[in-house]
N, C-alpha and C positions, 0 to 999 in steps of 0.2 A: 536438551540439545547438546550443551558442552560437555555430557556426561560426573559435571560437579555435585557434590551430594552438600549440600548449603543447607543450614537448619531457618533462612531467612527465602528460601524459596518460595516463586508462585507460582500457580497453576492459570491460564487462560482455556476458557470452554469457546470453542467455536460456535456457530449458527446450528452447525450439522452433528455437533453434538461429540466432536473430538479434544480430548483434552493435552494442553502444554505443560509440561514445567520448566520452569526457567529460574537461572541463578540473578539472572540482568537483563536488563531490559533490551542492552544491547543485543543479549543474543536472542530472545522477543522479537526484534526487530529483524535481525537475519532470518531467522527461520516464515515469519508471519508476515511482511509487508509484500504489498504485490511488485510488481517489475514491469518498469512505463515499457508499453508494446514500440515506443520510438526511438526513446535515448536511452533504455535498459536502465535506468536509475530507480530504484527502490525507491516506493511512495512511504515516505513517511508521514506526511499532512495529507488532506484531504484527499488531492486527488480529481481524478475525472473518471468516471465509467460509461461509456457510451458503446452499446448494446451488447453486454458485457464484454468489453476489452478496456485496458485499464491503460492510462495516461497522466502524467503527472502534471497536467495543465491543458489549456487549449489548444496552447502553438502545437505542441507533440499531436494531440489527436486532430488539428486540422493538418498540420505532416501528413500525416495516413489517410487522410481524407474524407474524414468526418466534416460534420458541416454543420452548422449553428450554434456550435459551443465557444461561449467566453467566460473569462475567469473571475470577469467580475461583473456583474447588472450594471446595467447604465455606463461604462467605458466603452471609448472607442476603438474600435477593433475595425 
C-alpha cells in the first residue's frame, strides 16, 4: 500500500482470495476496513452489516433506516 519494501512485512488474504502486504497495521487499516454508509468513519471493531451495507453501530444503521438492530442484547434501545 505505502509502497515501503520492510523486511518485517505482512501479507493479509481476503475471503475472495486477494492478497495485501502491508508495512503497518495502520496502513491495513486504511486500505481494508469498511466505511460506516452514515457517519463515513472507518470500522475498525466489529461493526454492523445489515443486508450487506456496513455501519459502525446501530444508531448509524437505524439513521438509514434499518430496523431491529442494537448493539448490545438485552439494552435498552
Amino acid at each position: 500500500m505505502c509502497g515501503n519494501d520492510y523486511e518485517l512485512a505482512f501479507t493479509v488474504e481476503t475471503r475472495d482470495g486477494a492478497r495485501h502486504v502491508f508495512d503497518s497495521f495502520a496502513c491495513a487499516i486504511h486500505r481494508m476496513a469498511p466505511i460506516c454508509e452514515h457517519c463515513r468513519v472507518q470500522i475498525i471493531g466489529q461493526g454492523v452489516e445489515v443486508d450487506g451495507h456496513w455501519f459502525c453501530g446501530a444508531h448509524c444503521a437505524r439513521a438509514e433506516g434499518k430496523t431491529g438492530i442494537v448493539d448490545k442484547v438485552g439494552s435498552a434501545v
